[in-house]
C-alpha positions in Angstrom: 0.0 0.0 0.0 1.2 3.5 -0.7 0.4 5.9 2.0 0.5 10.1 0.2 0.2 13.3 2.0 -0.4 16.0 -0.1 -1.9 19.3 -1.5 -5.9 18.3 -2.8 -6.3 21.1 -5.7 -8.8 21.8 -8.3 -7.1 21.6 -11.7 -8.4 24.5 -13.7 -6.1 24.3 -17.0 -6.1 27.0 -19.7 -4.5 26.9 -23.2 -3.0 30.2 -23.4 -0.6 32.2 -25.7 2.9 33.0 -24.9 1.6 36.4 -25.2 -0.8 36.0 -22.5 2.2 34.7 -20.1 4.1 37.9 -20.6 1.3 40.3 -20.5 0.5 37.7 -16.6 4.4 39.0 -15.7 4.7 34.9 -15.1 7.5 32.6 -16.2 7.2 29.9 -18.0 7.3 26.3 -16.7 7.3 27.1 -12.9 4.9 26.7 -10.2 3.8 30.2 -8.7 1.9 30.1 -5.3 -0.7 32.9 -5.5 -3.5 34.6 -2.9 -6.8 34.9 -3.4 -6.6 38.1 -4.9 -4.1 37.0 -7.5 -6.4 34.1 -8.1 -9.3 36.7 -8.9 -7.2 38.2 -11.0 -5.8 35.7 -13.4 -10.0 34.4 -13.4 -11.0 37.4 -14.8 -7.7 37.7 -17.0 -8.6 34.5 -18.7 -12.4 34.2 -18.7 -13.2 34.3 -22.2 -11.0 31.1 -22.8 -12.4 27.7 -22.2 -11.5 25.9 -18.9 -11.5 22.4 -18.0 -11.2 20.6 -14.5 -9.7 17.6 -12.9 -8.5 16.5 -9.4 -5.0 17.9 -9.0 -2.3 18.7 -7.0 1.5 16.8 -7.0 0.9 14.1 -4.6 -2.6 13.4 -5.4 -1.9 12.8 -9.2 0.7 9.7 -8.4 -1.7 8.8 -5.6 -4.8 8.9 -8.2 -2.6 6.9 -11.0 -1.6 4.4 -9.0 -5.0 3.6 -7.5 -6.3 3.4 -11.2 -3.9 0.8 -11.8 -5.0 -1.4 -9.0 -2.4 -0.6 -6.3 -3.7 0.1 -2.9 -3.5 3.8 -1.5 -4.5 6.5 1.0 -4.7 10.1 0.5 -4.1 12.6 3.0 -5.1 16.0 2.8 -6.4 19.1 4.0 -9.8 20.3 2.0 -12.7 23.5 2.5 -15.6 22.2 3.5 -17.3 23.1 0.1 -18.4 22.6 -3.4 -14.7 21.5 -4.3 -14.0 19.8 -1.4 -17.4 17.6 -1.8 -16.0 16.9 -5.4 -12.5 16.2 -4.2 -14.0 13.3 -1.8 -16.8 12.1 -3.9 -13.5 11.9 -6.8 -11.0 10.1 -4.6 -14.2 7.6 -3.8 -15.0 6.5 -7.1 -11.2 6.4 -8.2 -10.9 4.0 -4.8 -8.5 5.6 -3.3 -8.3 5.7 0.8 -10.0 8.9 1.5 -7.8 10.8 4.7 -9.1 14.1 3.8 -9.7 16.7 6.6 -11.8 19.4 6.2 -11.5 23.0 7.0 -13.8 26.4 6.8 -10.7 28.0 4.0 -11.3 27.3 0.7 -10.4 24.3 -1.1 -7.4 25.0 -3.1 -7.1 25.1 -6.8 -4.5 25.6 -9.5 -4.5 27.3 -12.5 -2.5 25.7 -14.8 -1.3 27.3 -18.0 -0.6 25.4 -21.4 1.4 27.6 -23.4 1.9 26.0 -27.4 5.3 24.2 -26.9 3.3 22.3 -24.3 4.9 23.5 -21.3 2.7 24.1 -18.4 2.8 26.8 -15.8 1.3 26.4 -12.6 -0.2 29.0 -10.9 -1.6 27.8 -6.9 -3.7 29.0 -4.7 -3.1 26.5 -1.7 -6.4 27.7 0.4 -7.2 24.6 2.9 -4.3 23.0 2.2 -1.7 25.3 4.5 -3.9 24.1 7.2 -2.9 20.1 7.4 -1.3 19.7 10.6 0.1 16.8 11.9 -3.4 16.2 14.1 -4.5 15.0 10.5 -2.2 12.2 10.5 -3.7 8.7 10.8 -0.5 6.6 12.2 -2.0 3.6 11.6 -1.9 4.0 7.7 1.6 5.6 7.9 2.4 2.0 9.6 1.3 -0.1 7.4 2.0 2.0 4.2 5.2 0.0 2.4 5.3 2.9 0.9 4.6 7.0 2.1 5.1 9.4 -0.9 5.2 12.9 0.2 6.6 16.2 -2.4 8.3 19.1 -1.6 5.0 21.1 -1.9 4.3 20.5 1.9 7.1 22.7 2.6 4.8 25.7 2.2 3.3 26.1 6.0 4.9 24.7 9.1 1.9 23.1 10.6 2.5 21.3 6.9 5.9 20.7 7.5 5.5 19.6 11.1 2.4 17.1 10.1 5.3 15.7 7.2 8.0 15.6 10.2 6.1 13.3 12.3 4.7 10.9 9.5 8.7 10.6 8.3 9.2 9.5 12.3 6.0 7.3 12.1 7.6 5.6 8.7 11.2 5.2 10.4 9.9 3.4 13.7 7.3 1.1 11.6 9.8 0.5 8.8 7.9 2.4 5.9 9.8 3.2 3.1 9.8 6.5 2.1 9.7 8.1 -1.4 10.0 12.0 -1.6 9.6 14.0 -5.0 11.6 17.1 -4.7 8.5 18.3 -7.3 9.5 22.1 -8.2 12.5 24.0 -8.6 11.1 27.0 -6.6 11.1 24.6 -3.4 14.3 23.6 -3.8 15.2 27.2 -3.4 13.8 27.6 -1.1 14.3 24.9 1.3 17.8 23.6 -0.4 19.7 22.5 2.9 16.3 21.3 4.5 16.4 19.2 1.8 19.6 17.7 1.3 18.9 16.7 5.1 16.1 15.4 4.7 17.2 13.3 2.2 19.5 12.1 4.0 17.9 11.8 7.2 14.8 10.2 6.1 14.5 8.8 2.2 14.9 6.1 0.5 13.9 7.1 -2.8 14.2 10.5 -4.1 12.5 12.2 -7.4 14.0 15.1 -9.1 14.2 16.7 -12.9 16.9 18.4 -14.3 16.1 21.8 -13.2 15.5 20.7 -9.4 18.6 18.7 -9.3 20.6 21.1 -10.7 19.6 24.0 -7.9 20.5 20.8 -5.3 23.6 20.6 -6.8 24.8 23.2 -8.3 25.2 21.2 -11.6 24.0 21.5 -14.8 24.9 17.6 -15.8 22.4 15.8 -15.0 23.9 12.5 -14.7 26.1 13.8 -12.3 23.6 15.4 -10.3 22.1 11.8 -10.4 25.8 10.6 -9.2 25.8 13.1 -6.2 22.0 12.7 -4.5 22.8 8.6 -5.0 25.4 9.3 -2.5 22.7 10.8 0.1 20.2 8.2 -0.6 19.4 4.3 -1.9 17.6 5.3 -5.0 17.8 8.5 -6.7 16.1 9.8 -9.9 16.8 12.5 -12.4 14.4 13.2 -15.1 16.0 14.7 -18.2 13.4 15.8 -20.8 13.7 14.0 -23.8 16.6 13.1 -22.7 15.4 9.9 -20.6 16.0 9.5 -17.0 18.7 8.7 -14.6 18.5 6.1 -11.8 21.1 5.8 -9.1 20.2 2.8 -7.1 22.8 2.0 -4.6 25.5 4.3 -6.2 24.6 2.1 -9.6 23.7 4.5 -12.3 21.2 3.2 -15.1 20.1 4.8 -17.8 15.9 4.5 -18.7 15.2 5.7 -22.5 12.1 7.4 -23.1 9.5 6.4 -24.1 6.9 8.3 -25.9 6.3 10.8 -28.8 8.9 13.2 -29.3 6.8 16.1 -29.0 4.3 15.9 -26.4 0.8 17.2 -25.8 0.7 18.6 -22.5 3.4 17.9 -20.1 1.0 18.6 -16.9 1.7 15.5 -14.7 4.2 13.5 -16.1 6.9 14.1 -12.9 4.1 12.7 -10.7 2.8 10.0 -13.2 6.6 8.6 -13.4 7.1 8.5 -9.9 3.6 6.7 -9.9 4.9 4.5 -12.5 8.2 3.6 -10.4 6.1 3.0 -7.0 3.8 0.8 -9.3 6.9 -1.5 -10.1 8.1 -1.5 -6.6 4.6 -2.6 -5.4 5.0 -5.7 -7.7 8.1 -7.0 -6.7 9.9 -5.2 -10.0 13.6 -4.3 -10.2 15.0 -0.6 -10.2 15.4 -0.7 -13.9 12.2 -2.5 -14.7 10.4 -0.2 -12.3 12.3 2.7 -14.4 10.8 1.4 -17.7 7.2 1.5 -16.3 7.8 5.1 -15.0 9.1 6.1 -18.8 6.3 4.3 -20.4 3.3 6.1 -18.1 5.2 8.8 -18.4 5.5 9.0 -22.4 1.7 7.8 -22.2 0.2 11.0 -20.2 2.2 14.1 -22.1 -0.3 12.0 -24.9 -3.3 13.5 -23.3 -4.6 16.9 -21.6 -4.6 16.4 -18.5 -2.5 15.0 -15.5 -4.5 12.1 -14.5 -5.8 8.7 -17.2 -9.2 8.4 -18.1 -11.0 4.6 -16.5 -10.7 3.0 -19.6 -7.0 4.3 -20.6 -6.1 3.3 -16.8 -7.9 -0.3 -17.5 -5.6 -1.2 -20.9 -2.7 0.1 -19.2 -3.0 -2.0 -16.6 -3.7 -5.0 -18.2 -0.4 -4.4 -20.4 1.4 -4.2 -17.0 -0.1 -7.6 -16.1 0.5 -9.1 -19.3 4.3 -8.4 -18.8 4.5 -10.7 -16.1 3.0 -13.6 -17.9 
């Protein structure tokens, strides 16, 4: 079972011009955390575009993924008791995922997330509820019998966030709970780059980073060597490189995992959280590093397919059967 604390947003994505980014004052390919007036703002900006929605947030979109592929999980979370919120649960249900959701009187949050033509996406969150989660929330029993607990760097917005993250990472330690962080977004990391770097130390056992992240970590613009460095802190260490592939550092072994996919994708939203999904997935079923790399690359390579972060039931159903079949 895979045990996730995370941010529960809204999705509300946007296909915007690169024009409409500039005239925003936002830069490209980032996550920006915004207020509720900045929120307003963008809203009205963008209204007479077309909007879609989904169930979002880092943590939530490898929790989601791997549920839809028959893995059991439990979602942690701090929600508004409202419209979105109601959604949220009523989403997490019929996905059957564990619902840990706590509720608040803030807003749910949401995220506007901007796809610019080259694919790219820029997020733009208001966290709302989820600065609230506080380590209260926690359930210790699921953090005990979680092989896995998945947390991102996104919880390092709040310290009731951070605190509630602290004492699930001492629940995981005691019960023997492996623990997977994704370092998810390169303002975090600078942010919060020695925290970091000890916590990774400290506490994980398998670390998720891309290019841009890693590089900020380690002051390195060579991937492969910023792969070499963070498998020194940890047992399993991954750098996502684009186009380039992926790096795995497992044990201070350095493998290389091809992409797989279309060269030029349709929406990049997700694919860091749908890989790490990808790798838990492997993990869950007894798969080795590098096969578990594979599976990341391929669900990787099949979400930038789609709009959106998250597979529909039936693209979730074929996928997993051609996970199954693999093992025949």
């Amino acid at each position: 079972m895979v045990y996730g604390i995370g941010n529960p947003l809204i999705d509300i994505i946007v296909q915007v011009s690169d024009e409409d980014l500039s005239q925003l004052g936002i830069h490209k390919g980032t996550m920006h955390l915004i207020d509720a007036q900045r929120r307003s703002l963008l809203l009205t900006y963008l209204s007479h575009k077309e909007f879609s929605y989904s169930c979002g947030g880092s943590c939530p979109n490898t929790i989601i993924t791997l549920a839809s592929l028959g893995v059991d999980t439990i979602l942690a979370g701090m929600v508004g008791d409202d419209e979105f919120g109601a959604i949220y649960q009523k989403r997490l249900i019929e996905l059957s995922v564990g619902d840990e959701l706590a509720f608040c009187d803030q807003p749910t949050g949401s995220s506007i997330i901007l796809i610019s033509p080259d694919s790219e996406r820029t997020m733009n969150t208001y966290l709302g509820a989820n600065r609230l989660y506080r380590k209260e929330c926690v359930v210790e029993q699921s953090v005990r019998s979680a092989d896995f607990f998945h947390f991102t760097g996104y919880m390092w917005d709040t310290p009731s966030q951070k605190a509630a993250v602290a004492y699930a990472l001492e629940i995981a330690r005691d019960a023997g709970t492996k623990v997977s962080f994704d370092i998810a977004d390169p303002f975090a990391v600078a942010r919060n780059r020695d925290t970091f770097l000890k916590l990774i130390v400290n506490h994980a056992d398998i670390v998720f980073a891309n290019s841009e992240e890693a590089r900020i970590l380690f002051d390195n613009y060579d991937a492969y060597e910023c792969c070499k460095s963070m498998g020194k802190l940890c047992e399993t260490a991954i750098v996502k490189n684009g186009k380039q592939g992926s790096f795995i550092s497992y044990r201070q072994k350095i493998m290389k995992i091809p992409v797989q996919g279309p060269v030029v994708p349709t929406d990049t939203t997700g694919a860091g959280d749908v890989y790490a999904a990808g790798f838990l997935y492997g993990l869950c079923h007894g798969d080795t590093i590098e096969e578990s790399g594979f599976i990341a690359s391929m669900l990787a390579g099949e979400i930038i397919q789609q709009r959106g972060a998250q597979f529909s039931l039936e693209k979730s159903k074929t996928l997993q059967q051609q996970l199954e079949r693999r093992k025949r």
